[in-house]
N, C-alpha and C positions, 0 to 999 in steps of 0.2 A: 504493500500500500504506500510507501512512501517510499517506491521507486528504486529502493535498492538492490535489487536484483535484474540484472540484464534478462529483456527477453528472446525468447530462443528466436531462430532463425527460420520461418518456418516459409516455403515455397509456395507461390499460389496453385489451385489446382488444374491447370493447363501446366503448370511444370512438373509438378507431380506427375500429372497422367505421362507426359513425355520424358522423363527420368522411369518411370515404370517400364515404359514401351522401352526404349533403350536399354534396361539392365536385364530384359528378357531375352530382348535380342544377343546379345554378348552371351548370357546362357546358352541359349542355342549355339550359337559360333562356339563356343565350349565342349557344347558335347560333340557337336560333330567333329571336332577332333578328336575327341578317345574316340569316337564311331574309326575314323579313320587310321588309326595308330590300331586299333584292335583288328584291321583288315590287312595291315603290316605285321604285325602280329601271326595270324594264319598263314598267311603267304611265306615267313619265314619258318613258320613251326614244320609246313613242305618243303624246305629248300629253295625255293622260289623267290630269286633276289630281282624281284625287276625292277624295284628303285634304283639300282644301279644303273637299266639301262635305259629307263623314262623319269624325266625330272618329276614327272606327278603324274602318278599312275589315275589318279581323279578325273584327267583332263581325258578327250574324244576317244583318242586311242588308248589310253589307261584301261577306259570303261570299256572299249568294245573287250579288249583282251581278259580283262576280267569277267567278260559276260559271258565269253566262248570258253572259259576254262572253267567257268559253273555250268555250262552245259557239255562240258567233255568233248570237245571238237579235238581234232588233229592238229597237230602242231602247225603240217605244212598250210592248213587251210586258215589257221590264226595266221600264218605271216603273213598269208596273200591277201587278207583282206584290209588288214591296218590302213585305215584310210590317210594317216598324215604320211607323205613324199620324206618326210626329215627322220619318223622314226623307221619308214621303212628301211633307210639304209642301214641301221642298229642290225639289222637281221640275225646276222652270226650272234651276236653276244644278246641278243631273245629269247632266239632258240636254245641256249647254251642254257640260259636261266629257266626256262619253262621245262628242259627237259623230263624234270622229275613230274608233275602232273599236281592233281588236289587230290585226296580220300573222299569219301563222300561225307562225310561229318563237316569237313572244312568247307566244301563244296554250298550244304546248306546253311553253315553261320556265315556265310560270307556273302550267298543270297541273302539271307534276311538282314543281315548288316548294313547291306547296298540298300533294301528298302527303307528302314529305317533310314539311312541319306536323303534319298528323295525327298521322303514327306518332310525332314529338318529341312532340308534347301526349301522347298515351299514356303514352307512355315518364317526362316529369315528372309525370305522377298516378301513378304507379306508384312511381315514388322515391318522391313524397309518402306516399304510403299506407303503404311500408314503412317510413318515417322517423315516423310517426306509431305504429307499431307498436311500434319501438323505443324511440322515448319515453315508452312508459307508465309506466315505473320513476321518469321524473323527470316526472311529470305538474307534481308543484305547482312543479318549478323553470323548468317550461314559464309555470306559469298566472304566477308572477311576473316573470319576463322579460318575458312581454307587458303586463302593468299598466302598464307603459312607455306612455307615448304615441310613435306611432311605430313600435312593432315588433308584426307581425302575426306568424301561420304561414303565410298563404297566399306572401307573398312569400318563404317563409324564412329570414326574419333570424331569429327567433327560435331555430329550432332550428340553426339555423347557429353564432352565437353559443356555446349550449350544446353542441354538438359542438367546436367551438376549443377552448374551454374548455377541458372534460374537468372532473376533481374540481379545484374552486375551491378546496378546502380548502388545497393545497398554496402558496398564495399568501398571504401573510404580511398583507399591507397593498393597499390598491388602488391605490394607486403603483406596486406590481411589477406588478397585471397590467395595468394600464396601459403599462408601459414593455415588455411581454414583447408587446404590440398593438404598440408603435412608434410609439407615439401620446404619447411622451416629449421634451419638449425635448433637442437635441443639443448639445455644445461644441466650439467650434472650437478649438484650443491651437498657440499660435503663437509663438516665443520669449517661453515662461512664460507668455503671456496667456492666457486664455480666454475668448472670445465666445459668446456663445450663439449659436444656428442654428436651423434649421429640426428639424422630427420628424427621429428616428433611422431611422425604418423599419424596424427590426431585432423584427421578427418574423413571425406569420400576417396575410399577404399578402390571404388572404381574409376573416379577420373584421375587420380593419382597411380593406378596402371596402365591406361589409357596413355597420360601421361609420358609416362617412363617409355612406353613401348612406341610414340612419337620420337622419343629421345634419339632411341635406338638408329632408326630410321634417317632421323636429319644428320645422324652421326656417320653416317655411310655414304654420307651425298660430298660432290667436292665444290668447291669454289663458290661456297655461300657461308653469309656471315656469321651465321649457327655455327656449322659444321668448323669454321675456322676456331671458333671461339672453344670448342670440344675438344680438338686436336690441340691448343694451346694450353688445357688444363688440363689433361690427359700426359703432358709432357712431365709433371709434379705431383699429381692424384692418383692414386687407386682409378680402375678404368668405371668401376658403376657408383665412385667418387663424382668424377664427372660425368656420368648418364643424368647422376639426380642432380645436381648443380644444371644441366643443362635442359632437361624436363621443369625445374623453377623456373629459368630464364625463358622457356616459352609458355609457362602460363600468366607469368608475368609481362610477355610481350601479345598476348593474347586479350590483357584486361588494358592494356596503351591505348591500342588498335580499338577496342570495343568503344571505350568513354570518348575515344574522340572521333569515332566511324572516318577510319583510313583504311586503306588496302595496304598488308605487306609491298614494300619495293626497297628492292636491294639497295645499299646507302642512301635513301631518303629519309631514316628515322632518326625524329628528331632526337634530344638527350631526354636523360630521364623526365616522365612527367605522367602523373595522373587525370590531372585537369584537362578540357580542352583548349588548345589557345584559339584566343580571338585572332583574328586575322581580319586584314583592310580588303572592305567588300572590293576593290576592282582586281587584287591579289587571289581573292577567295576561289577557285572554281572545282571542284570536286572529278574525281576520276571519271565517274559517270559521265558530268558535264562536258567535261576533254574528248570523250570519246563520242556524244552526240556532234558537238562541232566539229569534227573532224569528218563523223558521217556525212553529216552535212553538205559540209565544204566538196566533199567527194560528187555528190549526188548532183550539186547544182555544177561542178564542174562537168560533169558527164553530161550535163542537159544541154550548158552552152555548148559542147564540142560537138554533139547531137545536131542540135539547130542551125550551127554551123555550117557540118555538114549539106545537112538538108539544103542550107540557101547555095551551095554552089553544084548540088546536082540539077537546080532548079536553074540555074543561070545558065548551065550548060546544057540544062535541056533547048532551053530559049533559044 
């Protein structure tokens, strides 16, 4: 009653529903990998290494090969059918791996394994589809999230992200949502001392792997200003030292981008800052804007060279 106590944080119910839809969806992406690792699993309990000789056995040619070795076909009539030109040339080291065959046990966990895939695949386009439905209110805080290098939608960090979230507005500085990730230095306190630690971890469980597994990702990319700034801490840290330092720095360049609605662009950003700066309306023009005038400019040039045209086949006609 008289205000001493902070109230909780609580999300409105359009972010709620879309934090739900997205951590079901990641479920699913979950299980269908053990679905997938347990089809890895079988395939090796026969001898049968064909991860060795198709990068993902999941993909056209994966599935047809897998579909003719649950229905017991011949080796030579699996080769000739493989419909991708690139794995056919594999041939020898196919055949080599397929030698040994399936049992019938393995045969049928590996059929119902596959169906189970199916209906998950369904099932994550279908969250997709409906999380993409639900996003259309925050389209542009979609289109700036992904400017990001590193964060798509098909994976769903992005909208994952903006579901955690919820309204950004309520975060002060990007320090808080930084620290409300867990992606915050801890202290140890110990007769009076304090040591620093490790992350606190003290919050979303899921956009804090999300997170980290964007880290990963821009950590592998070259000649962008992430990636530089990771091989630079990487040179004096621990390597998943700097993963998490570098999964901080992008959801702290994630909340920049939000409050002051800019698109990532390589050396354009400004220095630290939370607020948006004002800027002198005839300086002002937004990416969008840049890019209708330019349409523009294009379109009515095309129309003079058009009309152009037109008047000198008409005077040549004359």
């Amino acid at each position: 009653m008289n205000g001493q106590i902070k109230r909780s944080r609580i999300l409105s119910k359009d972010d709620r529903d879309l934090r739900t839809l997205t951590r079901a969806r990641s479920g699913y992406v979950k299980t269908r990998t053990q679905f997938r690792n347990r089809i890895h699993k079988y395939l090796a309990s026969n001898g049968i290494k064909l991860s060795s000789c198709i990068s993902d056995i999941f993909g056209k040619s994966g599935r047809y090969i897998l579909q003719c070795l649950i229905e017991g076909r011949s080796i030579d009539s699996i080769l000739d059918g493989i419909p991708s030109g690139q794995v056919r040339k594999k041939r020898d080291l196919i055949e080599a791996a397929l030698v040994n065959g399936l049992d019938e046990i393995s045969r049928m966990l590996i059929k119902d394994t596959i169906d189970l895939l199916n209906s998950l695949e369904t099932k994550i386009e279908m969250a997709s589809q409906e999380a993409v439905n639900r996003l259309q209110a925050k389209s542009k805080d979609l289109a700036i999230v992904m400017s990001i290098p590193g964060i798509g939608f098909v994976s769903g960090s992005g909208s994952v992200i903006l579901a955690e979230i919820g309204n950004y507005h309520e975060f002060n500085i990007q320090e808080q949502l930084a620290k409300w990730c867990g992606l915050s230095p801890g202290d140890n306190e110990s007769a009076g001392k304090k040591r620093p630690c490790g992350i606190t971890k003290q919050g979303s469980k899921y956009l804090r792997t999300v997170l980290v597994q964007i880290a990963h990702v821009v950590a592998g990319k070259t000649n962008t200003k992430l990636s530089k700034f990771f091989h630079r801490l990487s040179k004096r840290k621990e390597y998943n030292v700097a993963i998490t330092a570098l999964a901080r720095k992008i959801i702290c360049l994630v909340y920049h981008l939000l409050i002051n609605q800019e698109l990532y662009q390589e050396g354009i950003c400004r220095k630290r800052g939370s607020k948006p700066v004002e800027k002198p309306p005839a300086a002002s023009h937004s990416t969008e804007k840049q890019l209708e005038d330019k349409v523009a400019a294009i379109v009515e040039a095309f129309y003079h060279l058009k009309v152009k045209g037109r008047k000198k086949s008409l005077d040549g006609g004359g």
